[in-house]
N, C-alpha and C positions, 0 to 999 in steps of 0.2 A: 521499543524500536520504531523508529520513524516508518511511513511507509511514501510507497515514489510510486506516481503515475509515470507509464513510461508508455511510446509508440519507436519501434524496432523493426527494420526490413531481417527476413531471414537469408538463409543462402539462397534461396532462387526467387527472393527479390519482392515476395509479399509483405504487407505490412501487418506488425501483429501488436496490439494495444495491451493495454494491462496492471496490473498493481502487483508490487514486490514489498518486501520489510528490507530495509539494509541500515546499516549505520551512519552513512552519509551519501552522498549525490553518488559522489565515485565509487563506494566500493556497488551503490546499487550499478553504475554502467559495468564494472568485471562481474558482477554476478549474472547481467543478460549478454557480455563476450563469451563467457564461460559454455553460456546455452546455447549460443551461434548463433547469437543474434547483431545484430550490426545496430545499437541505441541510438534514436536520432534525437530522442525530446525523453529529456528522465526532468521531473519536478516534484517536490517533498506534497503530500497531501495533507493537507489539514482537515480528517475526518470530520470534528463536527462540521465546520465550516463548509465542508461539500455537499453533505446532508442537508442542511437549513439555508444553502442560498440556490442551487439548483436542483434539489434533488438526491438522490444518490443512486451510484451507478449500483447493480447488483455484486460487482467487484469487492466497491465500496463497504455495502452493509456487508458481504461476507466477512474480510478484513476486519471492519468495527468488531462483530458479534464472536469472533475470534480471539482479539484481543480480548474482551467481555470476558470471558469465557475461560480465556488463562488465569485473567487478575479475581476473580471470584473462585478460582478453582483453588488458586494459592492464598486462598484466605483473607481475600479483603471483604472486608462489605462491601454490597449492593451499592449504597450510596458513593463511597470514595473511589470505588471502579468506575460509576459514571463519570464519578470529578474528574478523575484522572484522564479521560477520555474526550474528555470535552473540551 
């Protein structure tokens, strides 16, 4: 499941940043409506590529190590969980 960088005002108007899984753009913006957040900027992340050109946020590596963590758990190998990730 893809994952979306998203920054969202709440109800009383703070901004709150972050990383979600959803299926596409949209259902990630009704998954932070849901949460009572008002989505101003949802964009799909492309794990490796956030890792190896700035950096990664701790968001980031948690998300990666997560996914990891699922597809190794369900029985793939080490090496095709990283393919798959990358």
């Amino acid at each position: 499941m893809p994952a979306f960088e998203f920054n969202a005002l709440t109800a009383d108007g703070r901004s709150e940043k972050g990383v979600l899984q959803a299926d596409t753009v949209r259902a990630a913006r009704s998954l932070l409506r849901d949460r009572g957040l008002n989505p101003l900027v949802v964009k799909e992340v492309d794990a490796a590529a956030s890792v190896s050109q700035r950096g990664a946020s701790s968001a980031a590596l948690a998300l990666m190590a997560r996914q990891l963590a699922t597809l190794v758990g369900a029985g793939l190998p080490i090496d095709e969980a990283l393919s798959a990730l990358a």
